[in-house]
C-alpha positions, 0 to 999 in steps of 0.5 A: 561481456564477462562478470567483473571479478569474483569479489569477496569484500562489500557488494556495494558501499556508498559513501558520504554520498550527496546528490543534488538537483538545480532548478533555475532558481536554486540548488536542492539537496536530495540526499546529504552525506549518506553512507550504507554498506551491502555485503554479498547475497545481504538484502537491505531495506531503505525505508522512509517517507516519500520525498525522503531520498530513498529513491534518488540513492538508487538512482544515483548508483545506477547514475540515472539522476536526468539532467538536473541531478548531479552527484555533488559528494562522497563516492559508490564504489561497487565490488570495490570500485568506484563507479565515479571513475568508470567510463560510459561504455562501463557502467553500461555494461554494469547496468543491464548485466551485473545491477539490476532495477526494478522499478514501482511500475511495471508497465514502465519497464515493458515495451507495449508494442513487442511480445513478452519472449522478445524482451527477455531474451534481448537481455543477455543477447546484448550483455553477453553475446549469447544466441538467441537460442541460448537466451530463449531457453534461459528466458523459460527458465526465469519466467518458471522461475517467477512462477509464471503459469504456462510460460511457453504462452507467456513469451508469445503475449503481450504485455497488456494480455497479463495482470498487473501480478504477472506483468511485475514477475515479468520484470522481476524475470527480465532483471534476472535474465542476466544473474545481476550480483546487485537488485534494486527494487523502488517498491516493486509491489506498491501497485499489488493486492496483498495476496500477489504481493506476497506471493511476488516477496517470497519469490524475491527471497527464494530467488535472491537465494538461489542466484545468490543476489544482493538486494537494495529493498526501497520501501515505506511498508515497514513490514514488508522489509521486516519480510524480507530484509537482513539490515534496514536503514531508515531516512529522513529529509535526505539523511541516513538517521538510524541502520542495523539489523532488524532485530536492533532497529525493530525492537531496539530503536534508538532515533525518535523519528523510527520511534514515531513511524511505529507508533503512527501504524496499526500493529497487533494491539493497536485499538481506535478506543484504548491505543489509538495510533499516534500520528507525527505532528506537522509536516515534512520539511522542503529541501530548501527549507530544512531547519538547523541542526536535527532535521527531524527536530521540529517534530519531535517529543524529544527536542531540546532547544540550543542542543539539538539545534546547535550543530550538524549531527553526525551518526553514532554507534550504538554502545554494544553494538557496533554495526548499530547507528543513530542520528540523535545526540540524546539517544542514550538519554530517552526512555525508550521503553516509556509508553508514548505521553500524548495518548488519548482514550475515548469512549467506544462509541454507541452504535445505532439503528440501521441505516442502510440495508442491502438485500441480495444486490446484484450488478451484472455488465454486459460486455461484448466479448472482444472487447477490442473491435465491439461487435460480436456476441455479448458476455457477462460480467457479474461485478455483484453476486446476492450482496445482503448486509446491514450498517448501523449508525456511527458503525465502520464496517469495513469492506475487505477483497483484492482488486476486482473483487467488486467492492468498488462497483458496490460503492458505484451502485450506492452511490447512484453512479451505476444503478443495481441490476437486482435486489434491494437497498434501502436507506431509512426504509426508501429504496434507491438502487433504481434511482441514479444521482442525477435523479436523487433528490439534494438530501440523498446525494449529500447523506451518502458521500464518497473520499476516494483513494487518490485525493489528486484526481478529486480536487479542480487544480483550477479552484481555491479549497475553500471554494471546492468545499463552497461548490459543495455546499451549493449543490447540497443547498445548505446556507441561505447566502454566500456569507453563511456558506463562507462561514460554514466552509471554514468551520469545516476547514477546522474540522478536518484541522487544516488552517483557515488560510488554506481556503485561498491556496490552490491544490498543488500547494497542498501536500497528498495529506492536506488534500484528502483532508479537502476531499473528507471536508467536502464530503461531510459538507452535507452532514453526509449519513453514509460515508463511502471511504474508497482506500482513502488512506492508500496513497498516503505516507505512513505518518499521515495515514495515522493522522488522517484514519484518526481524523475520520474517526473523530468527525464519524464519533461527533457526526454519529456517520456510518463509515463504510471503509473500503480496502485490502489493507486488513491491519488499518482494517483490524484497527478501525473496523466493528465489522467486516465484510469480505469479498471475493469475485463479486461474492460475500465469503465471510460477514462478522465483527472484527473479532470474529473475522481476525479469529478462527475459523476463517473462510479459506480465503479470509484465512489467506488474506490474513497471512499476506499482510506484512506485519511490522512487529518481530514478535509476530509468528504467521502462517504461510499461505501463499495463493497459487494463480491469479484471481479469475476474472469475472467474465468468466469465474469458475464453476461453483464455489467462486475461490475454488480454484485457489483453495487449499482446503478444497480437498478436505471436502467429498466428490466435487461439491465446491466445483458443482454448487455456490456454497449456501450461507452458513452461520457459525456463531450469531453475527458470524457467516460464511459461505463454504461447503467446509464442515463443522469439524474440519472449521474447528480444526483451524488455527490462527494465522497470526500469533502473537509471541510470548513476551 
C-alpha cells in the first residue's frame, strides 16, 4: 500500500468537530465545535483535565468511538481529505500505515501469547506488502531506534520479559514500523517513572525529527508538552478554550482556566509557607449538566453574571497575534500579570521531638529463582539495604526513587504488613519491626496510618463513606457509642472539607478527589501520629492535586502528624517537603533538607532525578541527563556502588572502587549525607540541574 500524495498544506485539520456518546437515557456531549490545525513534522500538545475530551478527539480521528460514539458535527480532514468520506477499507489502510496511536498502556497494545519480533514485523507485512525478511531488518532498525539494548534478544522475548519502559518503546517501535506522517500519543508515559519517562521523550522528539512525523501529544503534564510540543491547545468540559504556541499560552495566557491550572502546580518558587499553590474551587461539570453560556464560568475569579452567561462563547484572536485564540469574552480586560487574591500565608510550622527512628533496617525476601514453576534453589531480594533515618513531629519528609527502589516495602515494613528482617524501628522509644499488625495493640495501628495512590482500590463499593470512616473508628475503639462515633465521623467529613451529605453516598458517586479525601479522613480517624502518604496525589487531576496536598498540609499543621510523603514526582516534593530521603535499589543515596538535596552537590542519581522532571515554566533552563538502561533488579544488583552501572561520574573515580565497595556514608555539611565514593573536589565541581532565568 503506497503513502497517499506528498502533501504540502495542514498534516491534519479538524473542524468544528462534535462528537457524542448515547446511552439509553440521553445524548452526552463529549466534544463541541472543536477545531486545531496541525502542520507537517509540528507537534502539538492537548492538555486538559481528564473527562475533558482530549482523548475522544484522538479517537474520534482514528474513527475508533465503539458503538455509542458517533460524530454529530464538523469534519477531519487529513492531508487535505476528509476522513468522513473515505471507505472502511481506506481508512483502514490509513490507520496501521500513515496514523499511528499509542496509547497510556502499553501492555494494551501487545499480544501476550506472541514474541516481540512477530508483532513488529506484521506491521508493514500487512500495510505494505513487504517480505518478512524486508520487515525483519526494519523491525531491528526501529527497535535501535528506540534505544532498546540488545535488539536481537528483544525480538525473540515476550512481552511480560520487558519493563514497563521497554514494553512503551516497544509500542513507540511498532508504530514507527510503517513511518506513519501522523503520531498520536494518549499519555504514553503516565505509567513511567520520571527517569524512563524522559528518556522515552527524548526519543519521541528525535525520531519525530528523524521520520519527519507529525505529532497529536495528549497530556495533562503540563511540562511534559512545554518538552516537547511546538503549539498547545488546552480543553475544558468538551472545548478548545485557549491554543498558541507555547511561548504565548505559557507565559502570555489569556483564559482564566489556563491561568488556574498553572496557579494550582508546584512550579520553581512555589512554598507551602509563603506561596502556596491555589487549587481551583468546585468540581468539573457533567456533560449533561454544563452550565450556560462559559462553561468554565462556575469556577472562575473572573465571572460576570448576565455576560458570561449570556451566550455561547465563541473563540477569539488574540490582538497582535493571529495564531493565538481564547475562549473568554473579558480577556482583554483582566490583569493578568495581578498576583492571585485569594492567597493564604501561614506560619512555618514548629518541628518537634522525634518520633520515629529507624536504624539500619533491613528486608530481604526469599524467592525461588523461577519463579514461574517454584521449585528450584532460592534467590534473594534485598527490598531494604541498612535504611537509618529519623522524622520528627509535624515534619514531612519525603520519600524520593523510581519504582522498585523499595520505598513501598519500606512503608509495609512500618506499617507492620511485612515485618523487618534486621535492624531497628522505634517509635516513642518502643521497637515494633517485629511485631506484625494483627499483633499491634489499637493505639499503634491508629498512630501509624496509610493514604494510598489509588483511592478506588481503598474504598468498599458496597459501603456508604460515612460508615467506612465509622468502621475505622470502631476498629480504632474510639467514641463509647454508636452516636459519638456518627458525630466524630462528620466532624471528619468537615476536616477533609467534604459535605456532611457525603456520608449516605456510596463511592462510585465520588469523584477520584472526593475519594482520596475519604481515604485521608479514615486515616486521621484515629488521631494518626505517623502518616504514610503512599503517591496520594498521582492519580489525581492537577487542579485536585493542589487541593488535596493542601488539605494534607493543613490537618498535618492542626494535628501536629509527622507525614511521610512517598513519591517520584520531586516538583510536589520540592513544594511540601522539610527533608528528603532519596532512594535507590533498596539504598539511602542522599538524606538532607529540601535546600540541601535540590542544590549541588548532588549524589549522581538525585542529580539525574532532578533533570527528568518536566517543569512547566519557559523560564527554566535544565541540564540534560538522560540514564542509559534500566534500573537492575533487585534479585540481582550490581556489584558495589548500587547506581553504578548508570553513572556518568563514575569515571571520575580511580581503579574500580564503585564496581568493588558499597560506597561509605558521607556527610557534607551537617544534616546533609551521601553515599558515594566522588571526592570532595570533584562534588565542588557540580553545578545545578535547574536555572532559573533572569527575569
Amino acid at each position: 500500500m503506497a503513502k497517499m500524495q506528498d502533501y504540502d498544506g495542514p498534516i491534519l485539520e479538524i473542524e468544528k468537530l462534535s462528537i457524542s456518546f448515547f446511552t439509553r437515557l440521553r445524548e452526552i456531549p463529549a466534544v463541541m465545535e472543536f477545531s486545531v490545525q496541525m502542520q507537517p513534522g509540528e507537534a502539538v500538545g492537548l492538555v486538559g483535565e481528564s473527562g475533558c475530551g482530549k482523548s475522544t478527539v484522538a479517537l474520534g480521528v482514528m474513527r475508533d468511538l465503539g458503538k455509542n460514539g458517533r460524530i454529530t458535527g464538523g469534519t477531519i480532514r487529513y492531508k487535505g481529505r476528509d476522513m468522513g468520506e473515505m471507505s472502511d477499507d481506506e481508512l483502514r489502510r490509513l490507520r496501521g500505515n500513515e496514523i499511528a496511536m499509542i496509547y497510556q498502556e502499553p501492555m494494551a497494545s501487545l499480544n501476550p501469547a506472541m514474541k516481540i519480533g512477530k508483532q513488529l514485523v506484521e506491521v508493514p507485512m500487512i500495510h505494505e506488502g513487504i517480505s518478512e525478511k524486508e520487515a525483519r531488518a526494519r523491525a531491528l532498525e526501529v527497535v535501535t531506534d528506540v534505544r532498546l539494548p540488545d535488539p536481537e534478544r528483544m525480538l525473540n522475548s515476550y512481552p511480560h520479559q520487558l519493563s514497563g519502559g521497554q514494553q512503551q518503546r516497544i509500542v513507540i517501535a511498532m508504530a514507527l514500523m510503517s513511518k506513519p506522517s501522523l503520531l498520536i500519543l494518549d499519555e504514553p508515559t503516565t505509567a513511567l517513572d520520571v527517569t524512563v519517562e524522559a528518556a522515552v521523550v527524548e526519543l519521541v522528539k528525535d525520531l519525530g525529527k528523524k521520520y519527519g512525523t507529525s505529532m497529536l501529544f495528549i497530556s495533562h503534564n503540563l511540562g511534559l508538552v512545554l518538552e516537547t510540543c511546538d503549539r498547545i491547545c488546552v480543553m475544558y468540559s468538551g472545548e478548545a478554550v485557549e491554543r498558541g504556541s507555547i511561548g504565548d499560552v505559557f507565559d502570555k495566557m489569556r483564559h482564566p482556566y489556563t491561568q488556574a491550572l498553572f496557579r494550582s502546580i508546584p512550579l520553581p518558587g512555589a512554598d507551602k509557607t509563603s506561596r502556596p499553590l491555589v487549587a481551583i474551587p468546585g468540581n468539573f461539570p457533567l456533560p449533561h449538566e454544563r452550565p450556560p453560556g462559559c462553561n468554565f464560568g462556575p469556577r472562575c475569579d473572573y465571572f460576570q453574571p448576565g455576560r458570561c452567561d449570556a451566550q455561547e462563547i465563541p473563540m477569539e484572536t488574540v490582538p497582535g497575534d493571529e495564531h493565538h485564540g481564547t475562549r473568554c469574552i473579558r480577556f482583554d480586560e483582566i490583569d493578568w500579570d495581578a498576583p492571585p487574591a485569594k492567597v493564604v500565608t501561614r506560619e512555618k510550622a514548629e518541628v518537634g521531638d522525634v518520633v520515629l527512628k529507624m536504624d539500619n533496617l533491613k528486608k530481604y525476601y526469599e524467592v525461588a529463582a523461577n519463579a514461574l514453576f517454584g521449585g528450584g534453589e532460592k534467590r534473594v531480594v534485598k527490598a531494604n539495604e541498612t535504611l537509618s533515618f529519623e522524622a520528627r513531629e509535624s515534619e514531612t519528609l519525603a520519600i524520593v526513587g523510581e519504582s522498585g527502589c523499595g520505598k513501598s516495602t519500606f512503608a509495609k515494613v512500618l506499617m507492620g504488613l511485612e515485618t523487618a528482617t534486621d535492624g531497628l524501628i522505634l517509635m516513642d522509644d518502643h521497637s515494633i519491626e517485629e511485631i506484625p499488625i494483627e499483633h499491634r495493640d489499637a493505639k499503634t495501628v491508629a498512630d501509624i496510618q496509610m493514604v494510598f495512590q489509588n483511592p478506588f482500590d481503598t474504598l468498599n463499593p458496597s459501603m456508604t463513606v460515612g460508615r467506612q470512616i465509622i468502621r475505622a473508628l470502631e476498629m480504632f475503639k474510639i467514641g463509647k457509642n454508636e452516636a459519638e462515633r456518627r458525630q466524630r465521623m462528620l466532624e471528619l467529613l468537615d476536616l477533609v472539607k467534604l459535605p456532611r451529605a457525603f456520608a449516605d453516598r456510596m463511592p462510585r458517586q465520588l469523584s477520584g478527589g472526593q475519594k482520596q479525601r475519604v481515604g485521608i479522613a479514615r486515616a486521621f480517624a484515629g488521631g494518626a501520629r505517623i502518616v504514610v502518604a503512599d503517591e496520594p496525589v498521582s492519580a489525581l487531576d492537577v487542579s485536585v492535586q493542589a487541593a488535596v496536598t493542601d488539605l494534607l498540609m493543613e490537618i498535618q499543621r492542626e494535628e501536629k502528624t509527622t507525614l511521610l510523603f512517598i513519591s517520584h514526582d520531586l516538583s510536589i516534593v520540592r513544594y511540601l517537603s522539610d527533608r528528603v530521603m532519596v532512594m535507590y535499589l533498596g539504598h539511602v543515596v542522599e538524606l538532607g533538607t529540601t535546600d540541601q538535596v535540590f542544590s549541588p552537590p548532588y549524589h549522581p542519581y538525585t542529580e539525574a532525578l532532578l533533570s527528568a522532571v518536566p517543569i512547566a515554566d519557559t523560564s527554566v533552563e535544565k541540564e540534560h541527563i538522560v540514564l542509559e538502561g534500566d534500573i537492575p533488579s533487585a534479585m540481582d544488583p550490581p556489584p558495589g556502588c548500587p547506581f553504578q552501572t548508570r553513572c556518568r561520574w563514575k569515571k571520575h573515580v580511580p581503579g574500580d572502587l564503585c564496581e568493588r565497595e558499597v560506597p561509605p556514608v558521607r556527610h557534607l555539611e551537617p544534616g546533609h549525607q551521601v553515599k558515594c565514593h566522588l571526592s570532595d573536589e570533584k562534588f565542588a565541581e557540580m553545578t545545578p540541574v535547574i536555572k532559573i532565568a533572569a527575569e
